[in-house]
Backbone as CSV, one residue per row, in Angstrom:
resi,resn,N_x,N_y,N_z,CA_x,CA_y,CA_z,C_x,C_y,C_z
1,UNK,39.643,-60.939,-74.096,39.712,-60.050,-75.260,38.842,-58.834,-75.002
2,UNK,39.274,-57.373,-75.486,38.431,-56.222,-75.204,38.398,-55.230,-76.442
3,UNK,37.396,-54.893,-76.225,36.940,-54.134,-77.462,36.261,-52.296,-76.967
4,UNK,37.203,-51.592,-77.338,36.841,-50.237,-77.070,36.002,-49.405,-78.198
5,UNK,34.953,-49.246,-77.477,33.734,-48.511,-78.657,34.100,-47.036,-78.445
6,UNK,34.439,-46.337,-79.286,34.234,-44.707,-78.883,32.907,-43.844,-79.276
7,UNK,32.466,-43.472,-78.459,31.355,-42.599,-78.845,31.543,-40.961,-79.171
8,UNK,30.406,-40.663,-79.283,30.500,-39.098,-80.460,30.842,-38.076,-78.864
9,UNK,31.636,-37.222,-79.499,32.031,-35.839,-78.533,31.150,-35.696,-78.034
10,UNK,31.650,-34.702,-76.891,30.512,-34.022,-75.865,29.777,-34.786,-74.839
11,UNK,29.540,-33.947,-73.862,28.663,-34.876,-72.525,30.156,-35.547,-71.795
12,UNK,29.517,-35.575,-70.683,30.317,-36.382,-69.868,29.728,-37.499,-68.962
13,UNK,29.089,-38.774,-69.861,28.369,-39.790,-69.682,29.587,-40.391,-69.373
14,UNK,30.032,-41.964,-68.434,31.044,-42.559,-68.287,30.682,-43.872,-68.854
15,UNK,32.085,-44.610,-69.446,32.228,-45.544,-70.565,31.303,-46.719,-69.737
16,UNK,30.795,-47.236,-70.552,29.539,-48.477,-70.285,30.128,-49.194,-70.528
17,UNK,30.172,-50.658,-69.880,30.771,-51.688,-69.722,29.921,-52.717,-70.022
18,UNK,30.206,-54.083,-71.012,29.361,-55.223,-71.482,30.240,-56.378,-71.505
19,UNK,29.984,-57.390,-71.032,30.849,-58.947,-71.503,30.220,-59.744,-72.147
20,UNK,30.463,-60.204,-73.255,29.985,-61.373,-74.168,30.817,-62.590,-73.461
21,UNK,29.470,-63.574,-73.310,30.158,-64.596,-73.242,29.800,-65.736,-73.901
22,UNK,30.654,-66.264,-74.613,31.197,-67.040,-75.563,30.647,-68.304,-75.733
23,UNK,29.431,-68.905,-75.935,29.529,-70.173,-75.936,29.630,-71.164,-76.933
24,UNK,30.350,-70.641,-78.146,30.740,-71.541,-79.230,32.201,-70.765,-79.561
25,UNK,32.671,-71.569,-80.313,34.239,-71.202,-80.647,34.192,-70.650,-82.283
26,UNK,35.080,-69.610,-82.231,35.197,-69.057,-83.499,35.482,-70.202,-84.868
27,UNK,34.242,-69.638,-85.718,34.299,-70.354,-87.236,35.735,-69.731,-87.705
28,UNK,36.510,-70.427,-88.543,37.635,-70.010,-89.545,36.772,-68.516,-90.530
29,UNK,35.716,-69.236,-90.630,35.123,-68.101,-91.677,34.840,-66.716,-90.939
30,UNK,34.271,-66.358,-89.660,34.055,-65.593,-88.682,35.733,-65.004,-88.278
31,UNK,36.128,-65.792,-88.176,37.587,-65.349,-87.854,38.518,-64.556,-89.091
32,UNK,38.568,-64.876,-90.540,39.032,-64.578,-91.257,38.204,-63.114,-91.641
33,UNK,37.036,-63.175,-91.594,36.171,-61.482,-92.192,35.665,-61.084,-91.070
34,UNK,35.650,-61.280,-89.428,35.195,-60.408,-88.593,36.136,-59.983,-87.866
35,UNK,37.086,-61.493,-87.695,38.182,-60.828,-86.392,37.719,-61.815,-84.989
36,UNK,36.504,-62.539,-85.716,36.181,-63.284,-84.026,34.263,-62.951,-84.311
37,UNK,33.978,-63.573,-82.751,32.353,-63.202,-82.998,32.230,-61.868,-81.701
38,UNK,33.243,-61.721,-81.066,33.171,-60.398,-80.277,33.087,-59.015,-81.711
39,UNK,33.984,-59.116,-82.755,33.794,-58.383,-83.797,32.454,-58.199,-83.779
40,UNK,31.560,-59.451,-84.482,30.106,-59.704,-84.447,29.325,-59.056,-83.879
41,UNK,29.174,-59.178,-82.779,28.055,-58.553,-81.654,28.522,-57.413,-81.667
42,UNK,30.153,-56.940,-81.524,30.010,-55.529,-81.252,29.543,-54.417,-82.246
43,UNK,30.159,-55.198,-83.506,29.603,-54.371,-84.856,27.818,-54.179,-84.551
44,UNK,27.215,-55.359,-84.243,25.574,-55.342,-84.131,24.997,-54.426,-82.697
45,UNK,25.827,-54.508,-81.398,25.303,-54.014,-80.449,25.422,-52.994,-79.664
46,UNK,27.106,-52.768,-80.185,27.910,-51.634,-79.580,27.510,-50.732,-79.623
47,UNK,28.265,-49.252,-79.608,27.599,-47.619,-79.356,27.962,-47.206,-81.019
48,UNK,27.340,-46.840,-81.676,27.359,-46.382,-82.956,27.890,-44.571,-82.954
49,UNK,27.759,-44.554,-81.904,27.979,-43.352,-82.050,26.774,-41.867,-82.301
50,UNK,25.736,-42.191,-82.222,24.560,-41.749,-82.150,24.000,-41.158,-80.735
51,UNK,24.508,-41.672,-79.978,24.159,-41.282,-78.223,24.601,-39.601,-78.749
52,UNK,25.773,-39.448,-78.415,26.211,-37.943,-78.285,26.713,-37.411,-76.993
53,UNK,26.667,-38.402,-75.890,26.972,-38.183,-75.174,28.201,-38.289,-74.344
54,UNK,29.058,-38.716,-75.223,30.887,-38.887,-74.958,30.359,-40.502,-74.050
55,UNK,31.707,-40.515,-73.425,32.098,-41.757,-72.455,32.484,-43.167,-73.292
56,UNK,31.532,-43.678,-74.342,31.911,-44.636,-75.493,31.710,-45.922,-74.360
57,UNK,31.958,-47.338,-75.027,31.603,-48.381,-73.975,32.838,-48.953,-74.222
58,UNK,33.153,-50.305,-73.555,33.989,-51.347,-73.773,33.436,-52.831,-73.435
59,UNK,33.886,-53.486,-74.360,33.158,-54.833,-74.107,34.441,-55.628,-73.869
60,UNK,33.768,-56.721,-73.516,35.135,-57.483,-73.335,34.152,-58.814,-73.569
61,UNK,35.081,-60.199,-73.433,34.629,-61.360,-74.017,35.445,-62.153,-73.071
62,UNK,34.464,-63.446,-72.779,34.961,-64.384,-72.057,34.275,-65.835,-72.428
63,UNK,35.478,-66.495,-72.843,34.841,-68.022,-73.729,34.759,-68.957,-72.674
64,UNK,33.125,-68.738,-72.465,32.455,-69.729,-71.550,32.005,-70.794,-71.954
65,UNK,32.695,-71.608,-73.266,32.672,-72.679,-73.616,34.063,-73.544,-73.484
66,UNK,34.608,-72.629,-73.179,35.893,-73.168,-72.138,36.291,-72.955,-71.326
67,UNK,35.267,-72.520,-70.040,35.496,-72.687,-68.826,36.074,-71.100,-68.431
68,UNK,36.125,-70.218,-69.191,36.550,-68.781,-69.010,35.126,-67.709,-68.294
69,UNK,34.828,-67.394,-67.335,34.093,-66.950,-67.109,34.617,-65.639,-66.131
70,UNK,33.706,-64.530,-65.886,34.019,-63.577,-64.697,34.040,-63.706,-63.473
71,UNK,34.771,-63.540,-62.667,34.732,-63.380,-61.527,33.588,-62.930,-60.164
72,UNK,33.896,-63.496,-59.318,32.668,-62.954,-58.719,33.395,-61.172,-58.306
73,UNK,34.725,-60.528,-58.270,35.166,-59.776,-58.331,34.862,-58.505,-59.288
74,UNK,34.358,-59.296,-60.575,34.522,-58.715,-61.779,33.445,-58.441,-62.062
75,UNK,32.132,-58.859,-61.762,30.881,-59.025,-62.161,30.082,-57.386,-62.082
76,UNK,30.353,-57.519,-61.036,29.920,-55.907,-60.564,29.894,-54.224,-61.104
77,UNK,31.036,-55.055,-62.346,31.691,-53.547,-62.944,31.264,-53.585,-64.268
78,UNK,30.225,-54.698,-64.627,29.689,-54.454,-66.046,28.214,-54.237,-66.186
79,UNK,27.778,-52.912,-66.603,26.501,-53.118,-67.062,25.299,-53.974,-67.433
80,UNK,26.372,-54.584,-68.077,25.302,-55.416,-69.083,26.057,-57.150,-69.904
81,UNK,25.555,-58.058,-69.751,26.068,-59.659,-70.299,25.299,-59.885,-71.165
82,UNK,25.683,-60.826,-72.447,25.533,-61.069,-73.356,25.503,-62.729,-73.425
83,UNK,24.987,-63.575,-73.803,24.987,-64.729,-73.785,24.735,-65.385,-75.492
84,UNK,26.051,-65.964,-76.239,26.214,-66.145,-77.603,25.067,-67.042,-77.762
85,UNK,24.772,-67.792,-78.754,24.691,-69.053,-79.633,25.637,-69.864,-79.183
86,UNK,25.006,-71.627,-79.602,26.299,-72.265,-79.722,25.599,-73.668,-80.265
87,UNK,26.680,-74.568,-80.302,26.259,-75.911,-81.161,26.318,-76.655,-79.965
88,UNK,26.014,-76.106,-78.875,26.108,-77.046,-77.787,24.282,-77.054,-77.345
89,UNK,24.271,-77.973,-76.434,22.551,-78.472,-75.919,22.385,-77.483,-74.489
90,UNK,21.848,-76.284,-74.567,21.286,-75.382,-73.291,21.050,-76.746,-72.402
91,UNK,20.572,-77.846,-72.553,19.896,-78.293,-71.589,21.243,-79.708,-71.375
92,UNK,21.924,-79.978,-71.512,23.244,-80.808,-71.184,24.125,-80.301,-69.827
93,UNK,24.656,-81.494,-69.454,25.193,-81.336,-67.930,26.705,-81.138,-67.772
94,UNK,26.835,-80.522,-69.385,28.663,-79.998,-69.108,29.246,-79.075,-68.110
95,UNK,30.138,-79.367,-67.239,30.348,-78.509,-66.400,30.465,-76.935,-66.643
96,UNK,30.841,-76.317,-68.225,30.810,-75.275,-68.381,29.587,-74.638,-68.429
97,UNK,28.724,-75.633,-68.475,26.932,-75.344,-68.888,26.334,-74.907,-67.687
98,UNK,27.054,-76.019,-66.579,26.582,-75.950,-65.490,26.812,-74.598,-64.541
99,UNK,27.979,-74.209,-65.172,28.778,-73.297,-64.318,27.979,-71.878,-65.260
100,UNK,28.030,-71.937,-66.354,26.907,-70.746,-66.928,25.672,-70.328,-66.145
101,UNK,24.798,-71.720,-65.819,23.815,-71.780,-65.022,23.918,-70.689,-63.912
102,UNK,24.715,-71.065,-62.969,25.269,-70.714,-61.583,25.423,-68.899,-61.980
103,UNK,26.178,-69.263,-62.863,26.491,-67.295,-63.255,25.435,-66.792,-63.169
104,UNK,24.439,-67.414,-64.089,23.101,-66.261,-65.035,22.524,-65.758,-63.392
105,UNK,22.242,-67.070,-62.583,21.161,-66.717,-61.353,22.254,-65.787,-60.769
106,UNK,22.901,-65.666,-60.376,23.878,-64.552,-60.076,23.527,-63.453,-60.394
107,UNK,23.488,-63.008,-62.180,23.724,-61.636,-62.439,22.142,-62.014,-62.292
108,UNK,21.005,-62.316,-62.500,19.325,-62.075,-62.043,19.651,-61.522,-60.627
109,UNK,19.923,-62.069,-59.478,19.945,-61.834,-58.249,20.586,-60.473,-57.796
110,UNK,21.251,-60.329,-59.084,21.830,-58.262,-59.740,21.670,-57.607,-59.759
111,UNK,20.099,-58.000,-60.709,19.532,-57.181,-61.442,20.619,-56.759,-62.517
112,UNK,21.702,-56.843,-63.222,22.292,-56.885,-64.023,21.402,-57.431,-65.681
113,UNK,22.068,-56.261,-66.385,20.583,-56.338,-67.717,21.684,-57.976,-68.556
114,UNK,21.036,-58.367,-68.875,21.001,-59.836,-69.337,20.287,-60.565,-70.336
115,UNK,20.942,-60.196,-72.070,20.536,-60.623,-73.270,21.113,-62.238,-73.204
116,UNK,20.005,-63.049,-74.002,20.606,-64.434,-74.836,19.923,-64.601,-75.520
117,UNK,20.842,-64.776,-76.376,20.995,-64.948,-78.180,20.465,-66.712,-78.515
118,UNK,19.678,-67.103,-78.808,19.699,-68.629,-79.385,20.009,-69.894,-77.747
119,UNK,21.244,-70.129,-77.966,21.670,-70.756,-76.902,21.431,-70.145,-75.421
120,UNK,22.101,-69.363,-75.869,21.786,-68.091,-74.330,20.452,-67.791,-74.143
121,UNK,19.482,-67.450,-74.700,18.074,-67.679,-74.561,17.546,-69.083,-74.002
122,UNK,18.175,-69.923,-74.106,17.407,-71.112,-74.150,18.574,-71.196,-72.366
123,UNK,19.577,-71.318,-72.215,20.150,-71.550,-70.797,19.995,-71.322,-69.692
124,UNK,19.354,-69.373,-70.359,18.976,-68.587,-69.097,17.716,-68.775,-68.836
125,UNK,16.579,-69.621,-69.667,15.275,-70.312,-69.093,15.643,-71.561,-68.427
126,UNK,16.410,-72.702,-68.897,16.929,-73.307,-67.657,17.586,-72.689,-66.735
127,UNK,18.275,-71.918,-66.399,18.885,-71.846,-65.019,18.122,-70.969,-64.076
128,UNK,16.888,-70.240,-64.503,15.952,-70.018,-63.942,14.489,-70.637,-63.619
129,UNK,14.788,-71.739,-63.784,14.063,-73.172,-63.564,12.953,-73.573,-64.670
130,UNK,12.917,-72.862,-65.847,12.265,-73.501,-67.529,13.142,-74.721,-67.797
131,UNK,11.930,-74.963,-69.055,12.444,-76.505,-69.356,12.895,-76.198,-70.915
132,UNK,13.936,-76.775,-71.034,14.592,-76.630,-72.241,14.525,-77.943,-73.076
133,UNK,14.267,-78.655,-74.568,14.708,-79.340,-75.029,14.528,-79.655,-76.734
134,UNK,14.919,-80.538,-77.604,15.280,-80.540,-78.817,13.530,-79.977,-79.528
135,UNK,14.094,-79.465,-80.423,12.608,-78.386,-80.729,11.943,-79.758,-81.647
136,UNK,10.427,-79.356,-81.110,9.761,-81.039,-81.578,8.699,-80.750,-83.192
137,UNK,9.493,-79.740,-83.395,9.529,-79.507,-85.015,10.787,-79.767,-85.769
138,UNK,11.843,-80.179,-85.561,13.175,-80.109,-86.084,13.943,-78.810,-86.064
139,UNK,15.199,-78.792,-86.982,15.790,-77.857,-87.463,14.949,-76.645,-87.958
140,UNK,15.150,-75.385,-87.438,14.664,-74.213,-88.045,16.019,-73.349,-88.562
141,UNK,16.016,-73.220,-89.745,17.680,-72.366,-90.469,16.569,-71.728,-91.514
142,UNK,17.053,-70.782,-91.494,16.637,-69.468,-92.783,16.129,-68.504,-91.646
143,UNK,15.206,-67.405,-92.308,14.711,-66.629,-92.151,12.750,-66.711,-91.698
144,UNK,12.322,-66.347,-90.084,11.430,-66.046,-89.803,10.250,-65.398,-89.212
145,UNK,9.015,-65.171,-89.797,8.658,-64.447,-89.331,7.941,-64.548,-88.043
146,UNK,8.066,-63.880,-86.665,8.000,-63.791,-85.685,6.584,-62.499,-85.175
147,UNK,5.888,-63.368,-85.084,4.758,-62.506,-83.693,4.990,-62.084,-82.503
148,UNK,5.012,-60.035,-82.428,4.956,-60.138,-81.253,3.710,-60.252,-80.153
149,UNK,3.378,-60.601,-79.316,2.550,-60.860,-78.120,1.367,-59.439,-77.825
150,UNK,0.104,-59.671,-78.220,-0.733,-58.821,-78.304,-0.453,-58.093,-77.415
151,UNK,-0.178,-58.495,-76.158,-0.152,-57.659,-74.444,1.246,-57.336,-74.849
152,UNK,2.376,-56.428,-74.185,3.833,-56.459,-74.313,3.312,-56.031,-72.958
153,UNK,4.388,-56.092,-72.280,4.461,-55.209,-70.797,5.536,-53.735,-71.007
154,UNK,4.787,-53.248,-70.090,5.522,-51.440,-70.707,6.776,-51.265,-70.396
155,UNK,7.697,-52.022,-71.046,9.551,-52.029,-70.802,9.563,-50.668,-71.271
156,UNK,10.455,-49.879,-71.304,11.180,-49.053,-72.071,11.409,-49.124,-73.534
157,UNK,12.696,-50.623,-73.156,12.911,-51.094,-74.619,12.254,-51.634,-75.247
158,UNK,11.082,-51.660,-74.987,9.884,-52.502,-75.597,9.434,-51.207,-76.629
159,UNK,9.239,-50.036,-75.910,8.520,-49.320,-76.663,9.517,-48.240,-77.468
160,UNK,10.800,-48.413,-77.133,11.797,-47.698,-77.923,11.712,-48.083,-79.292
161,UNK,11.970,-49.657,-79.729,12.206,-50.356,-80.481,11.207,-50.943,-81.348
162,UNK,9.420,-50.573,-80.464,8.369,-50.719,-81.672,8.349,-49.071,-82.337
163,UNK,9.015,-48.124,-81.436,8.474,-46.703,-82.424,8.781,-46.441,-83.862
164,UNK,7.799,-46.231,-84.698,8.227,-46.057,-86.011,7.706,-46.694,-87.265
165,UNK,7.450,-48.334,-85.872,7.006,-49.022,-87.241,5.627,-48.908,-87.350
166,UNK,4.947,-49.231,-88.065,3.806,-48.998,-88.634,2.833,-50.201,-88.269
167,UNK,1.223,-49.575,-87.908,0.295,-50.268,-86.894,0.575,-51.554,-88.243
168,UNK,0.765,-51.647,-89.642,0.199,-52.840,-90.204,1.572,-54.065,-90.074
169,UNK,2.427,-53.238,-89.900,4.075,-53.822,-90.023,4.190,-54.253,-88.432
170,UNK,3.849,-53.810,-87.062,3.985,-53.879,-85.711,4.122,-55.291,-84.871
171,UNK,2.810,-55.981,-85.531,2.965,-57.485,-84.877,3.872,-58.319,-85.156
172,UNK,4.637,-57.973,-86.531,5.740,-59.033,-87.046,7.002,-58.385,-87.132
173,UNK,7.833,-59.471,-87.402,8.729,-58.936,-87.553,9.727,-60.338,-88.073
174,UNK,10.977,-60.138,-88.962,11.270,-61.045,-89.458,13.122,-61.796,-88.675
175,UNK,13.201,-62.594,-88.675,14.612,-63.261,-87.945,15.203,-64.310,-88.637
176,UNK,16.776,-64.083,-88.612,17.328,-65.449,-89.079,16.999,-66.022,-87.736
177,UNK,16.874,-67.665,-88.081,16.989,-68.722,-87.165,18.269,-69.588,-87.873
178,UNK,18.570,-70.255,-86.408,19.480,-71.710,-86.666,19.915,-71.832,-85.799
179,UNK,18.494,-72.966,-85.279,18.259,-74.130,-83.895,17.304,-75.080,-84.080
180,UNK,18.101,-76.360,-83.426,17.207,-77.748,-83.286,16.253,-77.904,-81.733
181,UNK,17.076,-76.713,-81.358,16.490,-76.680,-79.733,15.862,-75.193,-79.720
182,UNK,14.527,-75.692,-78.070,14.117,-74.325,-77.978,13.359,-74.413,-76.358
183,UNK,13.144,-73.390,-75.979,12.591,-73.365,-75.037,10.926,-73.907,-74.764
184,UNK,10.727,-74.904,-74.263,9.143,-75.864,-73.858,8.668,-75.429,-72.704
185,UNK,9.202,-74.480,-71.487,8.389,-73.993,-70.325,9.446,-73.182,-70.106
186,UNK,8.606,-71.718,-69.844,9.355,-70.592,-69.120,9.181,-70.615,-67.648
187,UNK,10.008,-70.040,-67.148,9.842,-70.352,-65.425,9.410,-68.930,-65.537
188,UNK,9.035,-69.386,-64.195,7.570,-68.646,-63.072,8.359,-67.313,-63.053
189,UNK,7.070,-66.301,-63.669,7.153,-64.965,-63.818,7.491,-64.724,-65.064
190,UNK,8.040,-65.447,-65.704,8.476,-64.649,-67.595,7.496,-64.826,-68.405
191,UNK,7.716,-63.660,-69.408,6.138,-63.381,-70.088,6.672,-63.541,-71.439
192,UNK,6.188,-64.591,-72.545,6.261,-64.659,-73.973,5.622,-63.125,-74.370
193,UNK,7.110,-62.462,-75.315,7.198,-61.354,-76.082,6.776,-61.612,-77.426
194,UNK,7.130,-63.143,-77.943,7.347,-63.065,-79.078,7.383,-64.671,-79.450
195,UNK,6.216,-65.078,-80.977,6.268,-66.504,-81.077,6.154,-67.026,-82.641
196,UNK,6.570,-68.324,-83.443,6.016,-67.807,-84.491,5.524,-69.240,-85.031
197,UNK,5.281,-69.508,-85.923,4.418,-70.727,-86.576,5.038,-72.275,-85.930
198,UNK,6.917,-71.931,-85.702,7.458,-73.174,-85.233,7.929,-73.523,-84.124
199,UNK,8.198,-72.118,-83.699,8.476,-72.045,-81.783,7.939,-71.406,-81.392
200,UNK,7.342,-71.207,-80.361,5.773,-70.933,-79.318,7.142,-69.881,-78.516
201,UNK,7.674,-69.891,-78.221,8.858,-68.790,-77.489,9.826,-68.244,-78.001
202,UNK,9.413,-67.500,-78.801,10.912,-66.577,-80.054,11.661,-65.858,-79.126
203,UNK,10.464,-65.348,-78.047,11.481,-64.110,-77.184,10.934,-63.806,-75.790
204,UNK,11.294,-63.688,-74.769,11.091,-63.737,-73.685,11.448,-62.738,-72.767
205,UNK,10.989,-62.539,-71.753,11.296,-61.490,-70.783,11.284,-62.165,-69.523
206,UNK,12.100,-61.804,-68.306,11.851,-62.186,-66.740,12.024,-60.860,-66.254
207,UNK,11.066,-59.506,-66.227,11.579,-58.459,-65.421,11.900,-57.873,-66.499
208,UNK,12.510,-56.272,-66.380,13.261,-55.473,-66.972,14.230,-55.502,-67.531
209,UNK,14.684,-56.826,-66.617,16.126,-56.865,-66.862,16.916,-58.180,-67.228
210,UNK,15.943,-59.204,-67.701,16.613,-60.338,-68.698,15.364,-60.515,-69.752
211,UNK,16.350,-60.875,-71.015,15.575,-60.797,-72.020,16.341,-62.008,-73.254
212,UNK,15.209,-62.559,-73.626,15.620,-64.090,-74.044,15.300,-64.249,-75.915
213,UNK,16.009,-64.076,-76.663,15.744,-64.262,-78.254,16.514,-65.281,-78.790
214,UNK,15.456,-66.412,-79.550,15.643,-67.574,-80.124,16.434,-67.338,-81.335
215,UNK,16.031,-66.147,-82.035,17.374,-66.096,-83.379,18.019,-65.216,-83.070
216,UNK,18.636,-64.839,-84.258,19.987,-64.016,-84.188,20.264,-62.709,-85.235
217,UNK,20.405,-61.563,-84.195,19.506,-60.320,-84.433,21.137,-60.322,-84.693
218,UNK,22.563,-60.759,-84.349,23.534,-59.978,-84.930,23.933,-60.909,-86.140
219,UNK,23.366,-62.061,-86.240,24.182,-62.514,-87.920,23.386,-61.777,-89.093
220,UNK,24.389,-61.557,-90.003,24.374,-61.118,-91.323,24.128,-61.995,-92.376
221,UNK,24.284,-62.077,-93.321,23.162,-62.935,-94.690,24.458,-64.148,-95.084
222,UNK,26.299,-63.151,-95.027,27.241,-64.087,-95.089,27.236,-65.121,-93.713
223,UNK,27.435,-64.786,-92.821,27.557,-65.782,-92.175,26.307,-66.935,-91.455
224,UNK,25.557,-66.413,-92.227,24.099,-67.249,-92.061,24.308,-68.588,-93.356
225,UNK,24.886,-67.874,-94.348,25.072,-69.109,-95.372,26.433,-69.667,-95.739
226,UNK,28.038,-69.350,-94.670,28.495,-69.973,-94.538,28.517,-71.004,-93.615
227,UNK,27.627,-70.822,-92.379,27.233,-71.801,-91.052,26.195,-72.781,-92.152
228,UNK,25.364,-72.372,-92.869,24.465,-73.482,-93.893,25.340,-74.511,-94.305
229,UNK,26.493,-74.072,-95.095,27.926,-74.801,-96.039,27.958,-75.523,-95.164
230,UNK,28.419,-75.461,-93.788,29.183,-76.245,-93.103,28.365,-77.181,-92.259
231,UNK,26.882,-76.858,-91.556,25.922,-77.477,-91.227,25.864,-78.386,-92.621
232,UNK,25.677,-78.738,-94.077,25.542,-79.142,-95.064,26.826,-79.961,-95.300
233,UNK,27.382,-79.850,-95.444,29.283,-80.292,-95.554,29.155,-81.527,-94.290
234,UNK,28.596,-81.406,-93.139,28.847,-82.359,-91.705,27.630,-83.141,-92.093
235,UNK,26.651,-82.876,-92.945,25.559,-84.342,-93.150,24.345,-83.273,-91.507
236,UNK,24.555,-82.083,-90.842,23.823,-82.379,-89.950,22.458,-81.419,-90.573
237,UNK,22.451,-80.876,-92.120,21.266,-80.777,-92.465,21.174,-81.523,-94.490
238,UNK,20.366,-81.483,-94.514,20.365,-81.902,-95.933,20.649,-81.112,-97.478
239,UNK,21.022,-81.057,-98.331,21.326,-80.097,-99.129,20.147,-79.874,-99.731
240,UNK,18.889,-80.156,-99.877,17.714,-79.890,-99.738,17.407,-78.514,-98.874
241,UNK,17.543,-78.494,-97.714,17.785,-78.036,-96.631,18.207,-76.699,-97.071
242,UNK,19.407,-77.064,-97.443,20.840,-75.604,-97.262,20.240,-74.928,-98.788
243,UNK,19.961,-75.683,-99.763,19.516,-75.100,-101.095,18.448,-73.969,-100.831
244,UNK,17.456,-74.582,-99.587,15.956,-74.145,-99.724,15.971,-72.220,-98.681
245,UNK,17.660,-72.878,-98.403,17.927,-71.221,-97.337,18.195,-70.651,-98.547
246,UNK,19.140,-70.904,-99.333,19.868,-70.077,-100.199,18.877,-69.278,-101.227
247,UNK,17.920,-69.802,-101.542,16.881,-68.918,-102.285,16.109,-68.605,-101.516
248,UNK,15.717,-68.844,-99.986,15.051,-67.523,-99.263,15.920,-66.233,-99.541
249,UNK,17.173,-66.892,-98.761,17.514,-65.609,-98.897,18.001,-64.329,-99.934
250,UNK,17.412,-65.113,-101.100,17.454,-64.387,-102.461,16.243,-63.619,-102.720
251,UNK,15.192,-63.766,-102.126,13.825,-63.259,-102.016,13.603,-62.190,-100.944
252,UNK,14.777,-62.604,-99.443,13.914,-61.515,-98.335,14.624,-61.806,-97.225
253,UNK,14.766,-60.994,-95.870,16.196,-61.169,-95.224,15.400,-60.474,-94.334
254,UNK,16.284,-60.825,-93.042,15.605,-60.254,-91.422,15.093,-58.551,-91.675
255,UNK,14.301,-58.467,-90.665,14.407,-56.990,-90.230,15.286,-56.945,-88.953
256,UNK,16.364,-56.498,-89.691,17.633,-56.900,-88.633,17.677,-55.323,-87.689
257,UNK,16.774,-54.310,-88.569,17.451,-53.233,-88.108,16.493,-52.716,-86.641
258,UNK,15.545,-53.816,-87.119,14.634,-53.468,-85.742,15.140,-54.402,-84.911
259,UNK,15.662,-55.715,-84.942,16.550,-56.448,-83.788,17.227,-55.721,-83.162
260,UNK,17.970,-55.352,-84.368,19.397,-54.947,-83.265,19.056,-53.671,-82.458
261,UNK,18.215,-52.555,-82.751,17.485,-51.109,-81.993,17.223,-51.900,-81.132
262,UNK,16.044,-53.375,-80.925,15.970,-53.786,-80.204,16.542,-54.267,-78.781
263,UNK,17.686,-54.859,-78.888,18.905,-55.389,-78.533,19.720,-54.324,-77.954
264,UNK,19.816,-53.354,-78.712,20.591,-52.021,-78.099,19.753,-51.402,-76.952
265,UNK,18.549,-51.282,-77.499,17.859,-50.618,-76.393,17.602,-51.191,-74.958
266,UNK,17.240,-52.739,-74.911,17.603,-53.188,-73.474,18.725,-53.497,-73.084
267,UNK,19.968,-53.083,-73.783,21.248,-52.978,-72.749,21.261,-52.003,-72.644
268,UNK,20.769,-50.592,-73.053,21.428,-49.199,-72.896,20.349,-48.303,-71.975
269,UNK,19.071,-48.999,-71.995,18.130,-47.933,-71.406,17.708,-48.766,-69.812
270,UNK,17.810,-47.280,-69.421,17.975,-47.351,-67.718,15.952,-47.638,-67.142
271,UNK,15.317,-48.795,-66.713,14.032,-48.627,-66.583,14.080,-48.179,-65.425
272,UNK,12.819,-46.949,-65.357,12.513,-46.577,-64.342,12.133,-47.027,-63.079
């Protein structure tokens, strides 16, 4: 599936290339008001049109929860990979898991820029030899607030995406979560960005050019509390649980807009 972003007139920048890959299967609910979760991310990550510099991007999508992945042909011609969420275990020996594995060290060995989202955060610390497993606090669903790391190292997008905010607002910052799993050891060389009262690794870095976030900088407030319904509906959280999201989120909701600047900025900015 492909998705053509157009960007604003003028300049003759050439179209940027991104693949999401897929590791959960479209909700009915996601499908009926987005179009899919490629809709999703692209609405959250794509080119808004703000560059100015013509060329526009294209993403494309490949459901690597069924064995759909890029080519070693194909790899070469995209900027930038995306690694979804999913209801599957980062740390399980499914062959599609396995074969994710195999990819990620691939595009590292790239240098190819390399976001994961939740699941994808947590895979691409296993397949770069971290230890992944069931978070030994339980379920985290709602909204949290996240510390970033006194030291940051001087990324680009590091410092694109703190400009603006304010020295008292700077260290935090707020995230939907919804995960039972999380990352317990980063492999050798990655530096904790980001941590907060229930997971010690919200966000991660290996290099310039992979970058690891435990929640989810592209869900919105609907599909945060139709995944609740249905997590609630399957018995796999309690209606206790799903009640206690539903009036967070009547009180106070991500700072989504610094995620996603976030998110945009280490796929789009070139480090020196």
């Amino acid at each position: 599936m492909k998705v053509i972003v157009a960007a604003a007139e003028g300049g003759v920048r050439r179209r940027r290339r991104y693949a999401l890959l897929l590791a959960a299967r479209d909700s009915d609910y996601v499908r009926k008001v987005y179009g899919g979760y490629l809709e999703v991310f692209v609405r959250a990550f794509g080119d808004d049109g703000d560059v100015g510099d013509g060329g526009g991007e294209e993403w494309d999508m490949f459901r690597a929860v069924d064995g759909e992945l890029p080519g070693a042909d194909e790899v070469d011609g995209y900027d930038g990979f995306v690694i979804s969420g999913s209801p599957h275990d980062a740390y399980a020996d499914d062959l599609w898991i396995l074969r994710l594995c195999l990819l990620v060290r691939d595009l590292v060995a790239m240098r190819k820029r390399l976001l994961g989202i939740c699941f994808g955060h947590q895979v691409i610390c296993r397949a770069l030899g971290g230890r992944v497993g069931k978070a030994r606090g339980g379920w985290d669903i709602g909204i949290r607030e996240v510390a970033m790391a006194e030291s940051l190292p001087p990324y680009r997008f590091l410092d694109d995406a703190l400009q603006g905010i304010t020295a008292a607002a700077a260290p935090y910052a707020k995230i939907t979560e919804v995960h039972q799993d999380e990352v317990w050891e980063l492999p050798a060389g990655a530096e904790v960005l980001a941590s907060s009262s229930k997971t010690g690794v919200e966000m991660f870095c290996a290099g310039d050019h992979v970058l690891g976030i435990q929640g989810h900088p592209e869900y919105t407030a609907d599909i945060l509390l139709n995944l609740v319904d249905r997590l609630s509906s399957a018995g796999s959280i309690t209606m206790a649980v799903a009640e206690g999201v539903r009036r967070q989120l009547e009180d106070t909701g991500p700072d989504r807009e610094f995620w996603i600047k976030l998110c945009k900025s280490f796929l789009k900015t070139e480090e020196e």
